[in-house]
C-alpha positions in Angstrom: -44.0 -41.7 18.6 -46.3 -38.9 18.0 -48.5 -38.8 14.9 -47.8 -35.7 12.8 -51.6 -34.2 11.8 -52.5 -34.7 8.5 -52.8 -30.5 8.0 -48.9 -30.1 9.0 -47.5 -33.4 6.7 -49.6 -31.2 3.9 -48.2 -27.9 4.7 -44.3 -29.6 4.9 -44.7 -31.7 1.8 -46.2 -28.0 -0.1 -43.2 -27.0 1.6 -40.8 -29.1 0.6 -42.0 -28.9 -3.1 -41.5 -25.4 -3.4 -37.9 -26.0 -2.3 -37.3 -28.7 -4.9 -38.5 -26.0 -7.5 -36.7 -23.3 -6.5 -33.6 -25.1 -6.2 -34.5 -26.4 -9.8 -35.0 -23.0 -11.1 -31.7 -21.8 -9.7 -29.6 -24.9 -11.3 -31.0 -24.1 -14.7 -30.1 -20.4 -14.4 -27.0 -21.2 -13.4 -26.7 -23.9 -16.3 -28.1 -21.7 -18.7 -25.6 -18.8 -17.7 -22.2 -20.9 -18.0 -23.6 -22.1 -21.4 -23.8 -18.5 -22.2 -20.6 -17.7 -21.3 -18.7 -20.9 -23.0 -20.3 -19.8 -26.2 -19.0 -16.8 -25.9 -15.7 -17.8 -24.9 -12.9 -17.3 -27.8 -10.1 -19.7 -27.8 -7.7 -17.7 -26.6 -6.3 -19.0 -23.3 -4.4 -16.2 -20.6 -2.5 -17.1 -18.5 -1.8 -14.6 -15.3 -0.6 -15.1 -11.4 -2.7 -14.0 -8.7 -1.3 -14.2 -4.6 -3.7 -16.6 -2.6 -5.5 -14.1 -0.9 -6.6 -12.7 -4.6 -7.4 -16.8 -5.9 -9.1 -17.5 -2.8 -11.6 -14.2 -3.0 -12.3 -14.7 -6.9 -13.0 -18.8 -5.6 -14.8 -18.6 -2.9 -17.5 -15.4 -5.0 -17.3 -17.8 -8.1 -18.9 -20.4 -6.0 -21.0 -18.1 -4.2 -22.1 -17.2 -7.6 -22.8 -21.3 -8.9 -20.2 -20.3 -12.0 -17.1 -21.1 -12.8 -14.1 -18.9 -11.8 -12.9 -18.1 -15.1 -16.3 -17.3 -16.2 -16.2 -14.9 -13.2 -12.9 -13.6 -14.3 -13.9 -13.4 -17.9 -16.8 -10.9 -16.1 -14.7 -8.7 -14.4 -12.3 -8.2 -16.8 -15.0 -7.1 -19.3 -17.1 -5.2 -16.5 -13.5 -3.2 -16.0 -12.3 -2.7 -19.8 -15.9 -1.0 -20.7 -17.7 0.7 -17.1 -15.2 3.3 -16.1 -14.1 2.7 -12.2 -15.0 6.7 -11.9 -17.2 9.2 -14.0 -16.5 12.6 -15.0 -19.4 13.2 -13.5 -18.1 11.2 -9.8 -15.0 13.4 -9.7 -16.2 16.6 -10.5 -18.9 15.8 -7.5 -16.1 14.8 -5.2 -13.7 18.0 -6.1 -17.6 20.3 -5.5 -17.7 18.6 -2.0 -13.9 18.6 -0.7 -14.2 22.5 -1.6 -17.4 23.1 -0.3 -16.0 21.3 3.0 -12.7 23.4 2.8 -14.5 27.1 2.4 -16.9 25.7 5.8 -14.4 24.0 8.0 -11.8 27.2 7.9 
């Protein structure tokens, strides 16, 4: 068996430990979030039916995410009640560049 230098055990053991702490930090962001979010979660349960394409996307980015799927769907629902899906502001850009593109392309 080959001996592993004293200089590379140090380097993987420095290595190793900033692993552990980042994985650390990570957990407790991801604790301290889904704390958050059961505090702020009424009592009020809803009830709705998805397909399983739908269950399997919201799953597998809740996971992705280290939270809970209904904390994910709590998020989403509220991102989409108060950031409007388009601006004013978007669709009177849109309408400036479909007629710009119509006066050019004819």
């Amino acid at each position: 068996m080959t001996e592993i230098p004293d200089q590379s055990r140090g380097a993987r053991r420095a290595r190793h430990q900033d692993i552990l702490a980042e994985v650390a930090t990570e957990e407790a962001e991801a604790a301290e979030a889904e704390a958050a979010e059961q505090a702020a979660t009424l009592d009020v349960a809803l009830h709705l039916r998805v397909d399983r394409e739908l269950d399997a996307e919201l799953r597998e980015r809740a996971a992705h995410e280290h939270i809970p799927t209904s904390a994910l769907v709590r998020r989403l629902l509220r991102r989409a009640l108060h950031e409007p899906a388009v601006t004013a502001g978007a669709v009177e850009d849109i309408a400036r560049r479909v007629t710009r593109e119509e006066l050019h392309g004819r």
